[in-house]
N, C-alpha and C positions, 0 to 999 in steps of 0.2 A: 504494500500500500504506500500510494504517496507520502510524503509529509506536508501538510497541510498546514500552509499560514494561518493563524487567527482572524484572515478577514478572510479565511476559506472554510470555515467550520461553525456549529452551533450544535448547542444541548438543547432537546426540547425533551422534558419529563412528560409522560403518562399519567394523568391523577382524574378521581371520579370514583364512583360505589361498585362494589363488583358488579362483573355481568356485564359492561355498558361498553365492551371491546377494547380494551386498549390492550391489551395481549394480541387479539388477531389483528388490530392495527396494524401492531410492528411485525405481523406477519405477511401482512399484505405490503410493509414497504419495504420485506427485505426481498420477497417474490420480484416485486419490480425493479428493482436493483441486480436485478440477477444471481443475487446469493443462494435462493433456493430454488427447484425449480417443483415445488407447491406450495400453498398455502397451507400452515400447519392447522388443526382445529383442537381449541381448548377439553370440549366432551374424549375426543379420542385419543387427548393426554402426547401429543405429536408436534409441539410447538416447538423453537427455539427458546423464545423465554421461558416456561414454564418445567423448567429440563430436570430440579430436583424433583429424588422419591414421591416425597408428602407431597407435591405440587401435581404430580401426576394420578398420585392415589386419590386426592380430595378436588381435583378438576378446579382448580385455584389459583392463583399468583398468592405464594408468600412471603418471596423476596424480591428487593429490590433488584431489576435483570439487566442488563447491557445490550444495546446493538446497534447497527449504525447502518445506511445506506447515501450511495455515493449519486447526486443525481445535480448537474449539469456544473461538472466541477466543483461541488459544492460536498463538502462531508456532514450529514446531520447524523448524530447522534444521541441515541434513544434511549433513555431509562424512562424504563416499564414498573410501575406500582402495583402493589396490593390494592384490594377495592377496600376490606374490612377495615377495621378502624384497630382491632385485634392487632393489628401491623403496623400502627401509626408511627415507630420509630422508621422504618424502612418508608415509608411517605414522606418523613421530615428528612431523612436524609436525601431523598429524590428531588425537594423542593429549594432545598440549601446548593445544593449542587447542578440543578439545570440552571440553564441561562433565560429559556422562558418554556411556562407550564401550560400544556393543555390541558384542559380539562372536560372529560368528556359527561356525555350526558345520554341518558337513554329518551328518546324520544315517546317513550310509549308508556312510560311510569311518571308518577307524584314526584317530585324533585326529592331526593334521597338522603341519607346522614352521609355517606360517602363521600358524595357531592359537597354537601352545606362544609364538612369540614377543610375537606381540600381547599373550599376557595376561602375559607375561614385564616390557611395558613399561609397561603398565596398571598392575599394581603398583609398578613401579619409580617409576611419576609416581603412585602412590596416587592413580589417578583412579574418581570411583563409576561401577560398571557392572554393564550386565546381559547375557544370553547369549542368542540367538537360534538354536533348531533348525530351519533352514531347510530345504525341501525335503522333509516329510512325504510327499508324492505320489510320488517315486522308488519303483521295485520294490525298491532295496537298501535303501530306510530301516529303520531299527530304534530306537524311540525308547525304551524301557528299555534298552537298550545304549550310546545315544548319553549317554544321563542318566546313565548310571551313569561312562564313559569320565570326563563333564567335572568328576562331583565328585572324581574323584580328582587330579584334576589343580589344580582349586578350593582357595587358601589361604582361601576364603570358603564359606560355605556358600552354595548352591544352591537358591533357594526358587522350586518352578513356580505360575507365575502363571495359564498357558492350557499345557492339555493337549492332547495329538492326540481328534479323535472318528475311528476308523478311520487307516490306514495303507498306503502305497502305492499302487494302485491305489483303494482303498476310502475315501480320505481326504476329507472331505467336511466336515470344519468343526472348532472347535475350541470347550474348554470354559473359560469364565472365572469360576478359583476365586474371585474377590473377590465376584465378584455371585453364586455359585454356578448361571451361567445358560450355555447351550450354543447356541452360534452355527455354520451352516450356514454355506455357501461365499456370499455376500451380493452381490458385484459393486460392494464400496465401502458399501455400506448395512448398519445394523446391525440386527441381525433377531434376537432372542431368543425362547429357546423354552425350556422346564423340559426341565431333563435325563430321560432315557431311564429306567425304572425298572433295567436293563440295565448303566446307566451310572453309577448313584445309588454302587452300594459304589467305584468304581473313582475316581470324581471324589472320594468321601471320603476315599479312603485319603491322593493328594495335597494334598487341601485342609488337611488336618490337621498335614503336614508344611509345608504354607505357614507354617500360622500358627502350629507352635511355633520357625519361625525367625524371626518375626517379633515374636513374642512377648521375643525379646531384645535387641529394638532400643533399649528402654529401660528403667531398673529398674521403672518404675511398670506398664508393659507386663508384663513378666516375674512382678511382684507380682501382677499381676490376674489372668495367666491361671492361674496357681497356686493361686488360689482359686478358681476357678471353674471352672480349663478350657477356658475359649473365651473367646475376643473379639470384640466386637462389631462390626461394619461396619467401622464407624465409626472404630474402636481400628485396624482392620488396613489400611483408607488411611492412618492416622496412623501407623503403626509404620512399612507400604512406605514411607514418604519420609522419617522418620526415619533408618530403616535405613541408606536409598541417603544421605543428604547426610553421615553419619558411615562411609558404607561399612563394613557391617555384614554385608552377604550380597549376592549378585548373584542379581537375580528372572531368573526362564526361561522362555520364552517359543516357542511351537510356531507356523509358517507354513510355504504355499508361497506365494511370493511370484509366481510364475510365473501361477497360478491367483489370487491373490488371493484366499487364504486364510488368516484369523488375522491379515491386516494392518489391517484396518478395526478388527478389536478392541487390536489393539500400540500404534494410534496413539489412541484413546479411552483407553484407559489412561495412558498414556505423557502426552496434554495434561489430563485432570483428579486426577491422583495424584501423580504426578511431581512432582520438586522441579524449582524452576522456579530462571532463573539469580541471581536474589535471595536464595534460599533457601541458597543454599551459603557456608558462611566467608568470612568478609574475606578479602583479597588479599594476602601479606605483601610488600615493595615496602624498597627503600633510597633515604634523601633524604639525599645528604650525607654517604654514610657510616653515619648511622643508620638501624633496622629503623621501618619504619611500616605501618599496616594499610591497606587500600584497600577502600574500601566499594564495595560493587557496585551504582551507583545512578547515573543521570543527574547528580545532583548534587553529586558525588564532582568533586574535578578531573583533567583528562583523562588515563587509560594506556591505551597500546596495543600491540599490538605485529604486526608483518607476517609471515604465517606462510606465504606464497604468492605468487609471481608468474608469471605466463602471457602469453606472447607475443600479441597480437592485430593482423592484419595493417592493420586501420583506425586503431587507438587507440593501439598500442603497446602498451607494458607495463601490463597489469593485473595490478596491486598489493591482494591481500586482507589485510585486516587484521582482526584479534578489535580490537572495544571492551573493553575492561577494563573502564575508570570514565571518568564525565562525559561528555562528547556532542562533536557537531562537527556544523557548519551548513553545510550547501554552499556554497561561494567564502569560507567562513571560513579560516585560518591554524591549522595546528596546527606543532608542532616535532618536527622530527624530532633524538631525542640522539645519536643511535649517528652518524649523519654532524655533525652539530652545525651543522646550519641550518635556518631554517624551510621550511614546504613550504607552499600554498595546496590545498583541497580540490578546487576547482571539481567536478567533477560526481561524483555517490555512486551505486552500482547495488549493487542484490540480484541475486544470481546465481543462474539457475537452470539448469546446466548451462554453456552460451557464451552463452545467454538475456541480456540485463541491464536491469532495470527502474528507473528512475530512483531516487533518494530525497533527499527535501530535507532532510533533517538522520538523523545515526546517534547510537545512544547505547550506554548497559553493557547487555553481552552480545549486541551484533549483531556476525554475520560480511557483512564488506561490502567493495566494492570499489571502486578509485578509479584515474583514470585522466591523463594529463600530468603524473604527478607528477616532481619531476626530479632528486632524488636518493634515493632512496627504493628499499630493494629488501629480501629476505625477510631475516629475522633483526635487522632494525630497529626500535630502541622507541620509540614517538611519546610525548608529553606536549604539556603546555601550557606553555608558554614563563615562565618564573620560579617554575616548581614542576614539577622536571624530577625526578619521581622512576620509578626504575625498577624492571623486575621481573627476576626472573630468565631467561635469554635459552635459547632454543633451539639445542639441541648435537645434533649429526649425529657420527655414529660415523666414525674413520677407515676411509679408501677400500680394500679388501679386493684389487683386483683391477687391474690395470693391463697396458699397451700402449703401446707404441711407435710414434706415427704419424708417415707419410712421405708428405706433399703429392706429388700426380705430376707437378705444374706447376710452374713459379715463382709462376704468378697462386693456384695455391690456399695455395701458402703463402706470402702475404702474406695470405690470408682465412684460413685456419683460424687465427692468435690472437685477432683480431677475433668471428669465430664462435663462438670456446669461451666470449669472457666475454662473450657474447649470451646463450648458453644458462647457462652459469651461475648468472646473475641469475634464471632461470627453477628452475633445479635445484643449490641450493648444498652437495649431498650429493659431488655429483664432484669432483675437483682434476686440474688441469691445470697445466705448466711447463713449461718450456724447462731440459732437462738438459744444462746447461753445460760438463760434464764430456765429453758424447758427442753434445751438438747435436743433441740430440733432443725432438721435442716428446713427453710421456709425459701421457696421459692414466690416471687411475685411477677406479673406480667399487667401486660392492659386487656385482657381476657381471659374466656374458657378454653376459645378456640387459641388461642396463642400459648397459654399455659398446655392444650393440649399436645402441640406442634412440638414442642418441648421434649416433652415426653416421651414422644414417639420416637426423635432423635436420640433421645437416652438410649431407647430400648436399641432400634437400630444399629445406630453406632459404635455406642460402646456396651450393647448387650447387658446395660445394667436394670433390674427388674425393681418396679416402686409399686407400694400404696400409699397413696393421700389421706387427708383428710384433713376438716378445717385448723385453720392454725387456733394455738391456744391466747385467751388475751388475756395480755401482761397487767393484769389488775395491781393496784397499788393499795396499801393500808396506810391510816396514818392517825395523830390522835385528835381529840375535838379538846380536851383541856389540860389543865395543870396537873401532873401527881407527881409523889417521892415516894422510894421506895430504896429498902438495903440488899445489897446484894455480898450475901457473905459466902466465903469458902473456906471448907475447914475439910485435909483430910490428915488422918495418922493413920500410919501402916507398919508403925516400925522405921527405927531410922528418922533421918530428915520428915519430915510433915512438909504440908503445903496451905499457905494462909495467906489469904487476901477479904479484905474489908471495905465495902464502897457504900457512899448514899449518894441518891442519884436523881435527880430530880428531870424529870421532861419538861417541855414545853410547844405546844405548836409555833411553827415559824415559816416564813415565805422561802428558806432556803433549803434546799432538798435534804443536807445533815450541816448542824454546828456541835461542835463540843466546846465545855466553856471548863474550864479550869479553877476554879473556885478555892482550893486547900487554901487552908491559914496555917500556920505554925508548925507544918512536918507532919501532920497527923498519916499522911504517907508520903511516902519520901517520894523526890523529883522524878526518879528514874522511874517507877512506878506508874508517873502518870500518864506517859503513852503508851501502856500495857492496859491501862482500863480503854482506854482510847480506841484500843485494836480489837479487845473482847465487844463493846459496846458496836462497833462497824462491822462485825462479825455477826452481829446480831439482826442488824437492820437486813440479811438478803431474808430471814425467814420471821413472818409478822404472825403473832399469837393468835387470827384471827382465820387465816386459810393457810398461812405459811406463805405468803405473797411480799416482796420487799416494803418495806417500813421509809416513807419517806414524807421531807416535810417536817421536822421535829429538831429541835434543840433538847441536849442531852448535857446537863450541868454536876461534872463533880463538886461536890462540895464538902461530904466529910469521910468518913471512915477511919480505919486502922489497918496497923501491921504487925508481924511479927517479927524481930531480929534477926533472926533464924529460918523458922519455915517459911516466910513469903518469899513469892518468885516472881515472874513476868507472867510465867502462864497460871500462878494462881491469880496475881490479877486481873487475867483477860477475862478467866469465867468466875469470879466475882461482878466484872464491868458488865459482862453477858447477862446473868442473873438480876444484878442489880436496874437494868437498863429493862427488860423484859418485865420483872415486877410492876415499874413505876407505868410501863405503858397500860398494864393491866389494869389498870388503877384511871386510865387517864381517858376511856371513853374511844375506843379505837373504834375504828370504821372504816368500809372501802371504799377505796377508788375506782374509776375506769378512766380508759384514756377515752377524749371525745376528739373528733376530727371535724374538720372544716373542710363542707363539701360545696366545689361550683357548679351547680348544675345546669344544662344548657339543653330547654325544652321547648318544643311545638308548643302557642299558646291553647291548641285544643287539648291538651293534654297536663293545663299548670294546675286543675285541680286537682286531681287523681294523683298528681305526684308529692304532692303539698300535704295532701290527705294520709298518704302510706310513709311520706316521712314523719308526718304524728306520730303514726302508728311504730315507728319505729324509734320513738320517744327525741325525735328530730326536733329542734329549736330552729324555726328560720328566721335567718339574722337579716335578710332583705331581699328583694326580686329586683332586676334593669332588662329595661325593654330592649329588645335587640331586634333588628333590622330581621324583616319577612317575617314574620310572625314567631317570632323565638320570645324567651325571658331568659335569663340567668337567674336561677334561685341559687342562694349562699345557705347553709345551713353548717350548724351544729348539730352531730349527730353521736352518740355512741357508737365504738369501731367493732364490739361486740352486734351490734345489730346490721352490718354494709358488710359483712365478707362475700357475699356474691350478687351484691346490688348491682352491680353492672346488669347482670340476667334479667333481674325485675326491671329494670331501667327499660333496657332494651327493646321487653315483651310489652312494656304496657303502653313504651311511642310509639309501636310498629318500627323498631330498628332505630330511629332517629334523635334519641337521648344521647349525652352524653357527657361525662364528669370529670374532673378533677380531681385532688385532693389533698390536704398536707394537715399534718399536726397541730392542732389548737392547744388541750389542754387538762389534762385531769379534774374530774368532779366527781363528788358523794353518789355513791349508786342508792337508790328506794329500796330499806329496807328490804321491800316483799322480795325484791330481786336477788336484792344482798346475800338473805340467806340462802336462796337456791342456789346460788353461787358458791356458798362456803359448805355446802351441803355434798355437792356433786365433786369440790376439789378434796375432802375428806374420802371419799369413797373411793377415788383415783388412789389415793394414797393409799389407801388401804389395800389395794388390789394390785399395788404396784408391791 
């Protein structure tokens, strides 16, 4: 393959709800490139992008895919998304790393969660984009419905590029307003014909709304067509890439992809109109502290950054990386900062699917891959060694969903921490630990289906075999008053004894532990007193109450005794232990739970019923904002004991188009009636453990 200048090449991302084509997209545009000679189909699990196991087993995109097609000089560059939202770290990475996002749309359904979020983070990363009405040939499509659905939902305006010619069954080609010329179903070839007399008023009515949104891509644009009313060819290729590189409007676009229809004309457009990756603003980039701009150019010096890695069972881990700026030569050194050592390139592939075609040198604006690299993995910025500047890093939402796994072996669990930070490196949207509190490994993801995918990698892979079940919550104890209490120890055995004497006083406090030191006169000597210190912190992991950490409490020595002879450190520590556990007995103890802070993002048809089962789930909501197309944001407080697989109700009760947040709020007093079921069920555990 060529090397391709940066004003020869562009990334345009895949994004939309599944189902709605963008996997047979990028099959139908590597068909017409000559890369394959069929179009793969998703059902018969035959795609290039869709090439791992689980992807072919579950008729699905779950990771983010690579490919490219080469059409009139021009290299475009395709990363393929997940539809589910279960994937949503593999979508941010796709959105961070194209240069501009399409986003497709099924012409024959309700506008979708898939959809609403893509373009949700589309804007969020202010990336330029355009819309894709896939699947005109469906009996359910409706493409004045579908067009009207997305401008409401549009913080952009909506300028159609290619029109449908017929619909559903009758779908036969499409119209492109730039050239004002109508293109039949071609087989990859592009074949013009003058529009229909038929079709003259209905292609003008859109053409005209093309180009008065194009008309304010820029003043001199706007000026001109205000005089005249129209613009030239010429003006409306220059506006469309104006537009797009200031993100101005989002163009639209009509295909079946399936049929290979309207993609021979998306991708002629898209390589001679389109802003190419030269075309778009410097890069803003920190050296030192300060802001500096990164030019998008071969001869820029080097950023980069790795926005993907994928297991390969010959190579190992393939590492894809976006060039930023400047190049890299094959068996040349680049530096990796995020780990802060160098790396050696050795061998460069273009990916087309699990495809890889060699390359002797990459430059700005290739996505490309690289293989034996040995520290190296997604979310790492590369540079060139003595001019380490960075950009800004990709961030994955916290993990929404978690489980409890229980190795059945000894042998798998000494493989499953081993395996989790295998895939890991592969999928750094999950989290994984060891909950030291309950010795359990907890796995979290942003799903069922994603925590499944997991799983099944487990099993597969590394042949390690799990059972789940929910994680346990880390309830807290702590006291509601004042008490004292003595804690003595006294033993004789013969010999040396052991004697230690404490009085101990608690106190509720806003700081999770204090100890206060209180002795007057030696009544225990100095060395003593960070041995009650350590019995007393010793104390606080198991609370007189279910046995749950003790926190929130000020713990004041203040008097006791010693013996000359038999006191020790460690008779002091279970003295402090004893004496510290007394006083709490004494002090009105009671539990905690931890409560979360949920943002929820719902259809307003649906803000009662969600409002309602958050009650029910003893939910406080802390406020609702109105969000654009008929959404809210409710904010709530909720107990994390009642949301371990709220996502599922979430889900079920939008019809799929929920979806949340969440992060740590804050411990509070559980109700009685609950409390003791709680202290009732974690006795029992203990008992049978």
């Amino acid at each position: 393959m060529n090397n391709f200048s940066p004003d020869k090449k562009i990334t345009i991302g895949f994004f939309g709800h599944n189902s709605t084509g963008k996997t047979s997209l990028g099959e139908a545009i590597f068909y017409n490139a000559g890369l394959k000679n069929r179009i793969g189909n998703t059902t018969e699990g035959n795609t290039t992008l869709d090439f791992t196991a689980e992807e072919k087993t579950k008729k699905q995109s779950i990771n983010l895919a690579m490919g490219y097609g080469i059409f009139n000089d021009i290299l475009i560059n395709v990363l393929d998304s997940p539809g589910f939202l279960d994937f949503l770290g593999e979508i941010i990475s796709g959105i961070y790393t194209c240069d501009i996002a399409a986003l497709f749309v099924n012409p024959g359904s309700p506008i979708e969660v898939g959809f609403e979020k893509s373009l949700e983070l589309i804007e969020e990363y202010k990336k330029p984009s355009f819309m894709i009405l896939n699947g005109l040939d469906k009996e359910n499509s409706d493409f004045k419905k579908a067009f009207t659905d997305i401008k409401s939902y549009s913080n952009l305006a909506i300028v159609p590029v290619t029109i449908p010619v017929g619909e559903k069954g009758d779908f036969k080609g499409v119209i492109n307003l730039l050239d004002n010329k109508m293109y039949t179903a071609s087989d990859g070839k592009l074949n013009a014909e003058e529009i229909p007399a038929a079709l003259k008023d209905y292609a003008e009515t859109y053409r005209e709304s093309m180009i008065e949104a194009i008309a304010e891509a820029s003043d001199e644009l706007t000026d001109k067509y205000l005089e005249t009313m129209e613009l030239s060819e010429e003006d409306i290729v220059k506006g469309l890439k104006i537009g797009l590189v200031n993100n101005k409007f989002r163009p639209l676009f009509v295909t079946s992809a399936i049929k290979n229809i309207g993609v021979d004309v998306l991708t002629e457009i898209v390589s001679k109109y389109f802003p190419k990756y030269s075309d778009f603003p410097e890069i803003e980039g920190e050296l030192k502290g300060e802001k500096v701009k990164i030019k998008r150019t071969k001869d820029e010096t080097l950023t980069g950054i790795v926005f993907k890695t994928m297991s390969d069972p010959h190579l190992g881990d393939v590492i894809s990386i976006k060039i930023i700026s400047g190049n890299i030569i094959g068996g040349n050194e680049f530096y990796n900062i995020t780990k802060d050592s160098s790396e050696k390139a050795g061998q460069i592939f273009q990916l087309l699917g699990e495809k890889k075609e060699e390359l002797s040198e990459t430059s700005a604006g290739d996505i490309v891959a690289f293989v034996k690299l040995k520290n190296t993995q997604t979310k790492d910025l590369i540079a060139k060694k003595g001019n380490l500047i960075e950009v800004p890093k990709i961030e994955y939402p916290e993990p929404i969903y978690s489980i409890a796994i229980i190795p059945k072996s000894k042998e798998d669990q000494e493989k499953v921490g081993t395996a989790l930070k295998k895939l890991n490196h592969e999928d750094p949207s999950f989290k994984f630990f060891m909950d030291k509190e309950f010795g359990d490994f907890i796995l979290s993801g942003m799903g069922d289906i994603h925590i499944s995918i997991i799983l099944e990698k487990l099993k597969r892979k590394f042949k390690v075999e799990l059972d789940t079940e929910k994680p346990k919550v880390p309830y807290r104890e702590t006291i509601t008053k004042s008490a004292e209490a003595r804690g003595r120890y006294k033993k004789q055995t013969g010999g040396k004894g052991q004697f230690g004497d404490t009085w101990i006083k608690v106190e509720p406090s806003d700081k999770e532990f204090e100890f206060i030191d209180a002795i007057v006169g030696g009544v225990i000597p100095k060395n003593f007193i960070p041995s009650v210190e350590k019995g007393i912190r010793g104390a606080l992991s198991s609370g007189i109450l279910a046995g749950y950490p003790v926190v929130n409490v000020k713990a004041k020595l203040y008097d006791g005794s010693y013996h000359p002879v038999d006191s020790s450190d460690m008779a002091f520590q279970i003295a402090g232990s004893l004496g510290f556990k007394s006083a709490c007995g004494e002090a009105g103890m009671k539990l905690l739970e931890p409560i979360y802070e949920f943002f929820i993002t719902v259809p307003d048809d649906y803000l009662g019923d969600i409002m309602g089962d958050l009650s029910g789930r003893r939910g406080r909501i802390v406020g609702t904002d109105q969000k654009k197309a008929g959404k809210t944001l409710v904010t709530a407080r909720v107990p994390l004991a009642e949301m371990f697989t709220y996502i599922n109700t979430l889900k079920s009760m939008t019809s799929g188009r929920g979806f949340y947040t969440m992060k740590f709020s804050n411990y509070e007093t559980i109700p009685q009636n609950i409390a003791q079921k709680i202290i009732e069920e974690k006795k029992k555990r203990d008992e049978q453990n």
